[in-house]
Biopython code that builds the backbone (N, CA, C, O; Angstrom):
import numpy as np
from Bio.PDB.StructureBuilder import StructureBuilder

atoms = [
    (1, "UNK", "N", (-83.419, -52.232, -20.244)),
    (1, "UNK", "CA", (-83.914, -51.106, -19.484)),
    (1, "UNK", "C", (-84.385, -49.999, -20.444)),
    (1, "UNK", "O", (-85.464, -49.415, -20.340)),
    (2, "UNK", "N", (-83.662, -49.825, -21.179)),
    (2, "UNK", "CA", (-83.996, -48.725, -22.378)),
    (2, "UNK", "C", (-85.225, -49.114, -23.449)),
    (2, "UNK", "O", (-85.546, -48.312, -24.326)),
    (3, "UNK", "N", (-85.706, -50.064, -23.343)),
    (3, "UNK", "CA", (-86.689, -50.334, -24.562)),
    (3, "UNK", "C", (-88.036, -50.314, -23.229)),
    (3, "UNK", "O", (-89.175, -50.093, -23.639)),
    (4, "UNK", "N", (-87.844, -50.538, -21.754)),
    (4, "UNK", "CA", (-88.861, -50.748, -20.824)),
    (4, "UNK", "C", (-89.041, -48.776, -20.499)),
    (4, "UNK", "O", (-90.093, -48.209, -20.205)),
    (5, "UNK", "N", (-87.604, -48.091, -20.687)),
    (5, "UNK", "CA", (-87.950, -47.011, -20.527)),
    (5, "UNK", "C", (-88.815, -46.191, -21.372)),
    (5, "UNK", "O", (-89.692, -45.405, -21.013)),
    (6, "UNK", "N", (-88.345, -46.564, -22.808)),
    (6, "UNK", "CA", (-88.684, -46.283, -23.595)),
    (6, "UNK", "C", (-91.035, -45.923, -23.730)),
    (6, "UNK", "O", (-91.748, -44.923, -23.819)),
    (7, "UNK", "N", (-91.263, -47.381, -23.662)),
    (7, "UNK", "CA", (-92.548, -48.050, -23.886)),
    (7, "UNK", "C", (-92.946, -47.046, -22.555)),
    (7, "UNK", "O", (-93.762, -46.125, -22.596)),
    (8, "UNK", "N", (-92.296, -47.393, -21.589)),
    (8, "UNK", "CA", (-93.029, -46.015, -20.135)),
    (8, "UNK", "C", (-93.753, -44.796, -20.369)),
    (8, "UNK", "O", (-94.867, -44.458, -19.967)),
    (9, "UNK", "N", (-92.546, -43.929, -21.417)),
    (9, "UNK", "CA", (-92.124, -42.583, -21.951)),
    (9, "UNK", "C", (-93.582, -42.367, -22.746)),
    (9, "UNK", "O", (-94.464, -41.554, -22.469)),
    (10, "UNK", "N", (-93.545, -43.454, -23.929)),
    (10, "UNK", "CA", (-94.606, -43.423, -24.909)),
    (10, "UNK", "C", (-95.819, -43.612, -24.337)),
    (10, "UNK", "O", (-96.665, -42.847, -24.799)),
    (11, "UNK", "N", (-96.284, -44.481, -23.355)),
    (11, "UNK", "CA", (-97.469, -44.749, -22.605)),
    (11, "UNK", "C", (-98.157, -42.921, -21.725)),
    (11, "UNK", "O", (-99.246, -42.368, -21.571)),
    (12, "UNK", "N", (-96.738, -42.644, -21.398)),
    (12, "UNK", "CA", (-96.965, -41.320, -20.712)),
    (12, "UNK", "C", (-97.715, -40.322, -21.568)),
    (12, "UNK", "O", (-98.780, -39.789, -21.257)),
    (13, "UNK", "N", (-96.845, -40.082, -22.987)),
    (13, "UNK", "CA", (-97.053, -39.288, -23.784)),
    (13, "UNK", "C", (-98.969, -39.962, -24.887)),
    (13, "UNK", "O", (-99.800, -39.289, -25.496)),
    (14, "UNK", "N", (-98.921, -40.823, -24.740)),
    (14, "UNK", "CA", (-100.210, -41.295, -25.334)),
    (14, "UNK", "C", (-101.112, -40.732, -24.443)),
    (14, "UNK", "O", (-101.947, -39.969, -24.930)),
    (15, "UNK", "N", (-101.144, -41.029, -22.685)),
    (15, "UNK", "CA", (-102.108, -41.093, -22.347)),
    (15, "UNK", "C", (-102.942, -39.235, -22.216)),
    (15, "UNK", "O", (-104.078, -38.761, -22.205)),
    (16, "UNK", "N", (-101.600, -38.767, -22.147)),
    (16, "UNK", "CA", (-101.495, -37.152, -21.941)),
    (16, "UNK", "C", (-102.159, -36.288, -23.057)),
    (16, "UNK", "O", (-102.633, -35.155, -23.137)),
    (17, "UNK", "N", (-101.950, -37.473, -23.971)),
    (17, "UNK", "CA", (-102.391, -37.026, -25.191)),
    (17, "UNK", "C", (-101.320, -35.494, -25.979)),
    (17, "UNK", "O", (-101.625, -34.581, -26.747)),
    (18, "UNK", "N", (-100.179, -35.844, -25.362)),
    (18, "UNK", "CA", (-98.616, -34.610, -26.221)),
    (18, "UNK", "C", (-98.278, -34.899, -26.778)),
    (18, "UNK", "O", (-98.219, -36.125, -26.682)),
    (19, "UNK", "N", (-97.869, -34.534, -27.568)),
    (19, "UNK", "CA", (-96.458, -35.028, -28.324)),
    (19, "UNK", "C", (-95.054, -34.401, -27.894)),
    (19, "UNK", "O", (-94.886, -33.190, -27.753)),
    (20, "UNK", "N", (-93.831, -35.595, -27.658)),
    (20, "UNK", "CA", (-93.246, -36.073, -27.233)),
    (20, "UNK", "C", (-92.450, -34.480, -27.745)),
    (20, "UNK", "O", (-92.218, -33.615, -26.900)),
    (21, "UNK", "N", (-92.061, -34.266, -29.391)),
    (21, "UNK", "CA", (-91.164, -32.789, -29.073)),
    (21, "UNK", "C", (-92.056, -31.274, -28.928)),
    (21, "UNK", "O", (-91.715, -30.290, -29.585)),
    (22, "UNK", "N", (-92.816, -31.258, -28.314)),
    (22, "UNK", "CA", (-93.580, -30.290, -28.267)),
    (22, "UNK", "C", (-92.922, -29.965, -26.674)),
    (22, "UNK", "O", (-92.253, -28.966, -26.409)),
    (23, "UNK", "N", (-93.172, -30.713, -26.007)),
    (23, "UNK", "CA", (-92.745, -30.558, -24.488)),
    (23, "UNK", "C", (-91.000, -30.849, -23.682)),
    (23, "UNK", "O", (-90.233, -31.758, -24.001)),
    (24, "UNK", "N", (-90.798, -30.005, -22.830)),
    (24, "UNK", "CA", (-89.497, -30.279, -22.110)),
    (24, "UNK", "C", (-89.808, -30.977, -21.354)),
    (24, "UNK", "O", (-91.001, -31.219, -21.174)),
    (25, "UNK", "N", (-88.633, -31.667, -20.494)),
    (25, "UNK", "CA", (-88.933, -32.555, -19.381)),
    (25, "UNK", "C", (-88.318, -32.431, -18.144)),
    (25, "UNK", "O", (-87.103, -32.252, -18.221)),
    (26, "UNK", "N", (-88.879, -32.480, -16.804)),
    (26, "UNK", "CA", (-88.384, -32.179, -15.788)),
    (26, "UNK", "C", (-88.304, -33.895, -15.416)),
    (26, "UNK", "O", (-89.159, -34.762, -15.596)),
    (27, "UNK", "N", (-87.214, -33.971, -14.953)),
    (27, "UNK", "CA", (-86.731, -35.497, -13.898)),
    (27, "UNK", "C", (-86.436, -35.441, -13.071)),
    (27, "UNK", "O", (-85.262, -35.078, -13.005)),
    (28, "UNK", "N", (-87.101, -35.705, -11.791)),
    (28, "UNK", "CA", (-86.674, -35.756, -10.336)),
    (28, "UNK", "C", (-85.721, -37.000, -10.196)),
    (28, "UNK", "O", (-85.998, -38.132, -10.590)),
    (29, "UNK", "N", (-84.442, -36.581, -9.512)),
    (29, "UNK", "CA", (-83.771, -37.837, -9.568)),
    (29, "UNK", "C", (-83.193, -38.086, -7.907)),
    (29, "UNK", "O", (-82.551, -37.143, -7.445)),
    (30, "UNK", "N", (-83.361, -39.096, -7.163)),
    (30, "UNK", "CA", (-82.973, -39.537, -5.614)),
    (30, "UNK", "C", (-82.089, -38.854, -5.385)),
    (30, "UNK", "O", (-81.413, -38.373, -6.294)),
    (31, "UNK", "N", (-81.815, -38.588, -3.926)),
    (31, "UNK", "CA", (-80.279, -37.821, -3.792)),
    (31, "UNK", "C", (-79.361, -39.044, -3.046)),
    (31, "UNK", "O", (-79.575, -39.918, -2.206)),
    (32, "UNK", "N", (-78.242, -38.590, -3.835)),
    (32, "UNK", "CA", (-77.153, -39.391, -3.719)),
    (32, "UNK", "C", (-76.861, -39.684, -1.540)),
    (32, "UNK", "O", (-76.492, -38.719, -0.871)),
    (33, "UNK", "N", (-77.023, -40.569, -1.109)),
    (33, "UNK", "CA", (-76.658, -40.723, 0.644)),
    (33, "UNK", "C", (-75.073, -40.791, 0.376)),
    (33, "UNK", "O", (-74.444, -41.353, -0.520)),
    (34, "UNK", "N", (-74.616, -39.952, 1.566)),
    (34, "UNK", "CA", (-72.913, -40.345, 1.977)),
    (34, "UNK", "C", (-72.676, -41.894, 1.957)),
    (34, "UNK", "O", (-71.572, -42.317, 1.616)),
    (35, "UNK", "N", (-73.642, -42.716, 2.298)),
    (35, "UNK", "CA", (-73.461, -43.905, 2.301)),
    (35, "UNK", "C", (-73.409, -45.264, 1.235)),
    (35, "UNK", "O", (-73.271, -46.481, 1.359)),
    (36, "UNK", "N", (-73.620, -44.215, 0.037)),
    (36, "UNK", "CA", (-74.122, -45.415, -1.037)),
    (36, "UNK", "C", (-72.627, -46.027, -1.558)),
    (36, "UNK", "O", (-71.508, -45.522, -1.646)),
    (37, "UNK", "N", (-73.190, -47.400, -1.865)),
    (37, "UNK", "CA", (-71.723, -48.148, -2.319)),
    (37, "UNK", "C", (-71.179, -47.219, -3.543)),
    (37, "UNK", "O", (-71.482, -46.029, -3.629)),
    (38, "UNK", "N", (-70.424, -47.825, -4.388)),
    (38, "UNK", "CA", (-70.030, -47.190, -5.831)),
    (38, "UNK", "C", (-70.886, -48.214, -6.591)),
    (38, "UNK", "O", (-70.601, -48.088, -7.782)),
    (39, "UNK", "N", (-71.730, -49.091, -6.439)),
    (39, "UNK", "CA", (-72.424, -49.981, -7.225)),
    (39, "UNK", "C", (-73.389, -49.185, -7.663)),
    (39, "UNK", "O", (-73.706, -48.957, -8.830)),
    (40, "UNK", "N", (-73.981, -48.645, -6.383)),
    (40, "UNK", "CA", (-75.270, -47.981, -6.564)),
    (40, "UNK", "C", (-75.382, -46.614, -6.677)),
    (40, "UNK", "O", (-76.484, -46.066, -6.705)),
    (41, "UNK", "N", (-74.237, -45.956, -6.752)),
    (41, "UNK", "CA", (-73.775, -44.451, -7.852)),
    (41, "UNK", "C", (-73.824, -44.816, -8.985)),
    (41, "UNK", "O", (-74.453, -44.098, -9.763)),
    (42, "UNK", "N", (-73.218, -45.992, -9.476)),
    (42, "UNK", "CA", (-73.539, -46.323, -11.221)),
    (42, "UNK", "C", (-74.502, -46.614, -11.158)),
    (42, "UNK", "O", (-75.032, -45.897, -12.006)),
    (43, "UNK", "N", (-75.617, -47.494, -10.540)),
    (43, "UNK", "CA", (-76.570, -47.815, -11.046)),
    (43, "UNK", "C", (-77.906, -46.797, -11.323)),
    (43, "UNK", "O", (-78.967, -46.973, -11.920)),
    (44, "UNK", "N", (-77.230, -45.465, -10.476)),
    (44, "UNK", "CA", (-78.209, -44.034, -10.314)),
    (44, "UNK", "C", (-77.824, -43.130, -12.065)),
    (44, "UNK", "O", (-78.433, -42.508, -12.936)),
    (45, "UNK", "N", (-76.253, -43.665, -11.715)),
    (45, "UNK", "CA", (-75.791, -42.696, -13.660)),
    (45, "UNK", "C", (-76.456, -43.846, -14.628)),
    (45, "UNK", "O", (-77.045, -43.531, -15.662)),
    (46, "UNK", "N", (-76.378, -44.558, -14.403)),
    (46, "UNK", "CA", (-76.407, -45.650, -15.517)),
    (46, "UNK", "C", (-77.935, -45.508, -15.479)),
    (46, "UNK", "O", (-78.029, -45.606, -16.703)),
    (47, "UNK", "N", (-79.132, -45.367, -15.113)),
    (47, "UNK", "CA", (-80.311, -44.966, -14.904)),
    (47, "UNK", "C", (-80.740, -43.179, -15.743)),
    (47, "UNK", "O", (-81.697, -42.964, -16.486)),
    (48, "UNK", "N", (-80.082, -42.550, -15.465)),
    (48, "UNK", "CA", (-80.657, -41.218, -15.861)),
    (48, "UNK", "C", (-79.739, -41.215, -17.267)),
    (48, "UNK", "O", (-80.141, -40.460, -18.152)),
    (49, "UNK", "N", (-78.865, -41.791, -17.461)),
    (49, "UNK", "CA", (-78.546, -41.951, -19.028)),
    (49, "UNK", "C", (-78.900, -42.682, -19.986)),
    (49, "UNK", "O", (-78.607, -42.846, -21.170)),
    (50, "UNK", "N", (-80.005, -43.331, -18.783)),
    (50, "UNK", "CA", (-80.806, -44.575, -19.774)),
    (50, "UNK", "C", (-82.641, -43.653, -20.250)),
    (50, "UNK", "O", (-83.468, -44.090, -21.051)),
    (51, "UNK", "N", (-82.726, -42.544, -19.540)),
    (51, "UNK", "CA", (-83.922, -42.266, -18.966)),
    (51, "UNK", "C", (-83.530, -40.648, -20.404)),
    (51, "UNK", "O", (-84.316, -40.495, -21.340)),
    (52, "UNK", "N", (-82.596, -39.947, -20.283)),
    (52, "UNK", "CA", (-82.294, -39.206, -21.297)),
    (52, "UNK", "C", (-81.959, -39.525, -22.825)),
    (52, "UNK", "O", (-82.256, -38.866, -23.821)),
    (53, "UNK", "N", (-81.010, -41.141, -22.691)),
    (53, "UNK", "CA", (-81.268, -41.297, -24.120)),
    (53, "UNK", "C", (-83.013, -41.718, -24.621)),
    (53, "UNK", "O", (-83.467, -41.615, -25.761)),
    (54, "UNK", "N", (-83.376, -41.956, -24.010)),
    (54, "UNK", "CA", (-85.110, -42.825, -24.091)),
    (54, "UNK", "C", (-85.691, -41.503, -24.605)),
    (54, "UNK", "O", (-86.086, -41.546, -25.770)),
    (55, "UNK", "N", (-85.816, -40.361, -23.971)),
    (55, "UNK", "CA", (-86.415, -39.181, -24.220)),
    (55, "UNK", "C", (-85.333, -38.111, -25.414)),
    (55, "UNK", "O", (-85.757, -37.253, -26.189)),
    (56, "UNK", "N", (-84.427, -38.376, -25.281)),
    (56, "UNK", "CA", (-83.734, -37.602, -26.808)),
    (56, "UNK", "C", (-83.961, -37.856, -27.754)),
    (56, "UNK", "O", (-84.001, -37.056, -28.689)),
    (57, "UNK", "N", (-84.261, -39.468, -27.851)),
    (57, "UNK", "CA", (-84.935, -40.363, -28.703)),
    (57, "UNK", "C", (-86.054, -40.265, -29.205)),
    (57, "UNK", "O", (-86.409, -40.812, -30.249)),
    (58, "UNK", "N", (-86.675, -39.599, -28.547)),
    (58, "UNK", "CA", (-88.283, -39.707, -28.786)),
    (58, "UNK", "C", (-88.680, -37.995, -29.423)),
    (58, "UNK", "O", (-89.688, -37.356, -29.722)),
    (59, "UNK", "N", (-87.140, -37.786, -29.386)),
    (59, "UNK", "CA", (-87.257, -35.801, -29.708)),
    (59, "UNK", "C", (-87.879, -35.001, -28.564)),
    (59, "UNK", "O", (-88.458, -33.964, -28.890)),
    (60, "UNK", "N", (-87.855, -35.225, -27.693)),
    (60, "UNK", "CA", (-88.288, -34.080, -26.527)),
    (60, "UNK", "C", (-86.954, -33.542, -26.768)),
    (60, "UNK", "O", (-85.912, -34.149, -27.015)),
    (61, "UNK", "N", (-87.259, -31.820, -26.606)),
    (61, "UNK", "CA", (-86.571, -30.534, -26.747)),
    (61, "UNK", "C", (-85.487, -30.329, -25.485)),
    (61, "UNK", "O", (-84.664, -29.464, -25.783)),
    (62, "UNK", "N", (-85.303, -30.819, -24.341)),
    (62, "UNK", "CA", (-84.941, -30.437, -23.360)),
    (62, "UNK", "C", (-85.307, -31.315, -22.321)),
    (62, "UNK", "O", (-86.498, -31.624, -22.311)),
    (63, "UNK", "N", (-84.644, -31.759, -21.510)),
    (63, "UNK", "CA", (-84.721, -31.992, -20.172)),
    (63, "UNK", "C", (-83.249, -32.025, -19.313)),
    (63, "UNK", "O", (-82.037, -32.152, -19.487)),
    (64, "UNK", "N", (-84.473, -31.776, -18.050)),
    (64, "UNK", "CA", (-83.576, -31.088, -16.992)),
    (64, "UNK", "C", (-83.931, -32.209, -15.795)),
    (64, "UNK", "O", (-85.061, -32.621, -15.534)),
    (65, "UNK", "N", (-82.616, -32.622, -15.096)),
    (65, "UNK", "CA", (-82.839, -33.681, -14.357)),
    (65, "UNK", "C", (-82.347, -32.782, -12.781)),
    (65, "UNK", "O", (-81.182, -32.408, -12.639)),
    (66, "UNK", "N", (-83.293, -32.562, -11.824)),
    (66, "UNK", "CA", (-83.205, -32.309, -10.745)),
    (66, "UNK", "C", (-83.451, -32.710, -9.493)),
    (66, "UNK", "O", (-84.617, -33.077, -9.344)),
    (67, "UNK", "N", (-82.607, -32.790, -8.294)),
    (67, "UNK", "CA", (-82.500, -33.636, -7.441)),
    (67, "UNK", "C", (-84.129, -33.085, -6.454)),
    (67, "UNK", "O", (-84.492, -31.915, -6.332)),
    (68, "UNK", "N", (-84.889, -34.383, -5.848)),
    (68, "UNK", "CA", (-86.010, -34.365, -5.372)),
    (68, "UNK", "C", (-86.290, -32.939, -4.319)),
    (68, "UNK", "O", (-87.398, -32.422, -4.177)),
    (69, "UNK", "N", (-84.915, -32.426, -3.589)),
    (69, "UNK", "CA", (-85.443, -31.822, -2.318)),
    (69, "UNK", "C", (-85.305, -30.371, -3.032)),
    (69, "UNK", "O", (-86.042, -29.514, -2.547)),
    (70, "UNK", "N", (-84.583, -30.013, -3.971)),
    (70, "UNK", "CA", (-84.400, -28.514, -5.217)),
    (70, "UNK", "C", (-86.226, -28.436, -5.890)),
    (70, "UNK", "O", (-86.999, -27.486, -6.015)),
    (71, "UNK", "N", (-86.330, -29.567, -6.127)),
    (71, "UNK", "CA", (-88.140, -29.799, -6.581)),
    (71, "UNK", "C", (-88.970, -29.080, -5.589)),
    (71, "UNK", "O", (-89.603, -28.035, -5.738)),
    (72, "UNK", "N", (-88.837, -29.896, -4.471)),
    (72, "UNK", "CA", (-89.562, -29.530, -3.170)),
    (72, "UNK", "C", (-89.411, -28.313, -2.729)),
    (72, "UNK", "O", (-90.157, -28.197, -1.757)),
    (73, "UNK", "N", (-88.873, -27.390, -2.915)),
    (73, "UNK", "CA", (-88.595, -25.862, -2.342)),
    (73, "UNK", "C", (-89.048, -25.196, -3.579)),
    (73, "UNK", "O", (-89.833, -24.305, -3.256)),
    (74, "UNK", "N", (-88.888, -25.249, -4.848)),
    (74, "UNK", "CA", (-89.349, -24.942, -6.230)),
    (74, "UNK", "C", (-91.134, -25.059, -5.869)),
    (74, "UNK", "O", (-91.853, -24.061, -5.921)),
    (75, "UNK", "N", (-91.551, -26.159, -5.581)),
    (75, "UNK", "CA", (-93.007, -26.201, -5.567)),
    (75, "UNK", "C", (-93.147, -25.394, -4.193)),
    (75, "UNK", "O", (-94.221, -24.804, -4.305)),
    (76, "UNK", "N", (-92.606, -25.091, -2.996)),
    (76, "UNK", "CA", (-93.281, -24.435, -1.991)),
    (76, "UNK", "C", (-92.758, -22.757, -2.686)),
    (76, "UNK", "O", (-92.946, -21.837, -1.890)),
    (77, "UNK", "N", (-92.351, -22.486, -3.599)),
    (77, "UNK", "CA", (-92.032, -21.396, -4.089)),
    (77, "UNK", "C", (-91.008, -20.814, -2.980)),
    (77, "UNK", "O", (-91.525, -20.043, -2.171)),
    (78, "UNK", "N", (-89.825, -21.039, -2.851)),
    (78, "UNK", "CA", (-88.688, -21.050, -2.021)),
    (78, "UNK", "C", (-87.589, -21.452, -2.715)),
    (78, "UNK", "O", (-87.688, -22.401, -3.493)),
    (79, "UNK", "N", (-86.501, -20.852, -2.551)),
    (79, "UNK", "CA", (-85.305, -20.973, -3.231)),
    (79, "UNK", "C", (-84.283, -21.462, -2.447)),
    (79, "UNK", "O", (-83.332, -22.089, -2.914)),
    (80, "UNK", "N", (-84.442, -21.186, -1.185)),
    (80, "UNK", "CA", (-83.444, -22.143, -0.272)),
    (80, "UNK", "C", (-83.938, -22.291, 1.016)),
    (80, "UNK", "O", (-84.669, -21.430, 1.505)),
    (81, "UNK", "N", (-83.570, -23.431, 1.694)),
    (81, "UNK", "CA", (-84.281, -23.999, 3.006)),
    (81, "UNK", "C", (-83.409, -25.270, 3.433)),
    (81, "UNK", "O", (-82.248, -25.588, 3.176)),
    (82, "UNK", "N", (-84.591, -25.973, 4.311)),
    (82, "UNK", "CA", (-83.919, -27.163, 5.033)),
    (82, "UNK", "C", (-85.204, -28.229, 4.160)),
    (82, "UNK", "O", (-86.329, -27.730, 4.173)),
    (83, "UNK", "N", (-85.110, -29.222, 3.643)),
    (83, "UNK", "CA", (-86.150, -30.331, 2.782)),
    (83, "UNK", "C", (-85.846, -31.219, 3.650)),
    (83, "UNK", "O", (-84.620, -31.311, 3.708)),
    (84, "UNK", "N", (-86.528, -32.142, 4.580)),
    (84, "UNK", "CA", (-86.642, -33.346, 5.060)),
    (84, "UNK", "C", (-87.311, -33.846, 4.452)),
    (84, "UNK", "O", (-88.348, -33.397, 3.963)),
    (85, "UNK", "N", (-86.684, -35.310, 4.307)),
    (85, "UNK", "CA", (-87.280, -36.401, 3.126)),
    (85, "UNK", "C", (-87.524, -37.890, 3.981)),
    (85, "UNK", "O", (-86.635, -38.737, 3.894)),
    (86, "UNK", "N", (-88.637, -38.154, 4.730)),
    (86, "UNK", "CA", (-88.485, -38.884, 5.231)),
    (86, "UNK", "C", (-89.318, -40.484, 4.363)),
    (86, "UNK", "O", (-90.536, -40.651, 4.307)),
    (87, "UNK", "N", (-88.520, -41.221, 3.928)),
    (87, "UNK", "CA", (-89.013, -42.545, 3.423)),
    (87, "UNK", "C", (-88.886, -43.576, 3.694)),
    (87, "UNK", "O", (-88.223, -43.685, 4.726)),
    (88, "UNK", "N", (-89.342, -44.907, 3.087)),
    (88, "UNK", "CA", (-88.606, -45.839, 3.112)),
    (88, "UNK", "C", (-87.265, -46.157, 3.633)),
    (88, "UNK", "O", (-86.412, -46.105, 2.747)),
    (89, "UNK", "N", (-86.779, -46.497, 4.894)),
    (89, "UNK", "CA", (-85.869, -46.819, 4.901)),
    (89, "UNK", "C", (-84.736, -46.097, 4.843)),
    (89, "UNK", "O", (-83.610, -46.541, 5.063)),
    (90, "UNK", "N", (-85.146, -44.460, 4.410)),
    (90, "UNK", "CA", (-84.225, -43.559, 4.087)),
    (90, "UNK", "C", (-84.833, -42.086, 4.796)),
    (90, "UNK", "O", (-85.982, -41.695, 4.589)),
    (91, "UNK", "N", (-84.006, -41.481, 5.519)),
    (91, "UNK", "CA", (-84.786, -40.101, 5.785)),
    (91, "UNK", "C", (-83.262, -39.235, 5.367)),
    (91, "UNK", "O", (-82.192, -39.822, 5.207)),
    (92, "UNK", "N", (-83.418, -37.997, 5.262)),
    (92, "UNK", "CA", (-82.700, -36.958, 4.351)),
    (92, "UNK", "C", (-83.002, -36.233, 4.929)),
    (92, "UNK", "O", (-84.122, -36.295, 5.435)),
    (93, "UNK", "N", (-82.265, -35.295, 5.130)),
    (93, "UNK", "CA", (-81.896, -33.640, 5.384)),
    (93, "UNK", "C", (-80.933, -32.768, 4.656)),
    (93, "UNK", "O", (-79.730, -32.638, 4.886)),
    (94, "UNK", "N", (-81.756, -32.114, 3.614)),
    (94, "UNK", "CA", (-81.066, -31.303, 2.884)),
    (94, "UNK", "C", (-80.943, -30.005, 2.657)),
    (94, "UNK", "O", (-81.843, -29.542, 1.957)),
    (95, "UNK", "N", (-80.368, -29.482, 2.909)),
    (95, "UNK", "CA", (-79.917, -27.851, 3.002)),
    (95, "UNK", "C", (-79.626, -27.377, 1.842)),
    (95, "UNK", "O", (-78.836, -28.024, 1.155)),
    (96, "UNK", "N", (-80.052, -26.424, 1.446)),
    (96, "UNK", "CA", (-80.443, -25.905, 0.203)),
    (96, "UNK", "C", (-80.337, -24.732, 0.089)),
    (96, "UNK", "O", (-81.364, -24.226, 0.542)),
    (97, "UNK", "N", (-79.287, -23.574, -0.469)),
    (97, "UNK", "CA", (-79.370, -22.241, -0.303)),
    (97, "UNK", "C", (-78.823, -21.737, -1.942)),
    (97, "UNK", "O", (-77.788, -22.109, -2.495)),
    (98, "UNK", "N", (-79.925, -20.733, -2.519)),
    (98, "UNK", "CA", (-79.217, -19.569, -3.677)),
    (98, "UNK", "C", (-77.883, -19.374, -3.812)),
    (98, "UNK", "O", (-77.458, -18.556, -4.628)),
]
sb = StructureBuilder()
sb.init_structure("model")
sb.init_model(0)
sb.init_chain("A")
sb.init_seg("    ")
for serial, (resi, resn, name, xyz) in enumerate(atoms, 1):
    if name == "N":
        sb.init_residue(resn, " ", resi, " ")
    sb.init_atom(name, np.array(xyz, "f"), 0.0, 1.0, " ", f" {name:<3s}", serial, name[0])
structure = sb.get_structure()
């Protein structure tokens, strides 16, 4: 996973034409459902520690891993609200307050 993350990271940074410690990194990461097994809580940590060593690695300065619906109120320039996430198989309601 880490050498596929890795090659991702670098493809990103080639095509962007950055270099890799010049820039911080923002990571949107799924939000955890009341319902998920404990398989698939590790497989969410075991993922963003695969996704931070890949990029510490590569010398990016910083990143900040934040959950999708904190994103979504950030881009409507809002600091707290209600984010419905309706997807795949999954819809979300997340409440969000300062």
């Amino acid at each position: 996973m880490y050498t596929r993350l890795r090659q991702f990271f670098s493809t990103i940074y080639s095509r962007m034409q950055v270099r890799a410690p010049s820039q911080p990194v923002v990571v949107s990461i799924p939000i955890l459902h009341y319902d998920d097994t404990e398989s698939a809580k590790a497989s969410r940590w075991q993922l963003k520690e695969a996704i931070y060593t890949a990029l510490f690695n590569m010398n990016v300065p910083a990143v900040c891993a934040i959950n999708q619906a904190t994103l979504a109120l950030y881009a409507a320039r809002r600091t707290s609200g209600i984010v419905v996430n309706i997807g795949f198989q999954v819809t979300s309601v997340v409440p969000s307050k300062e």
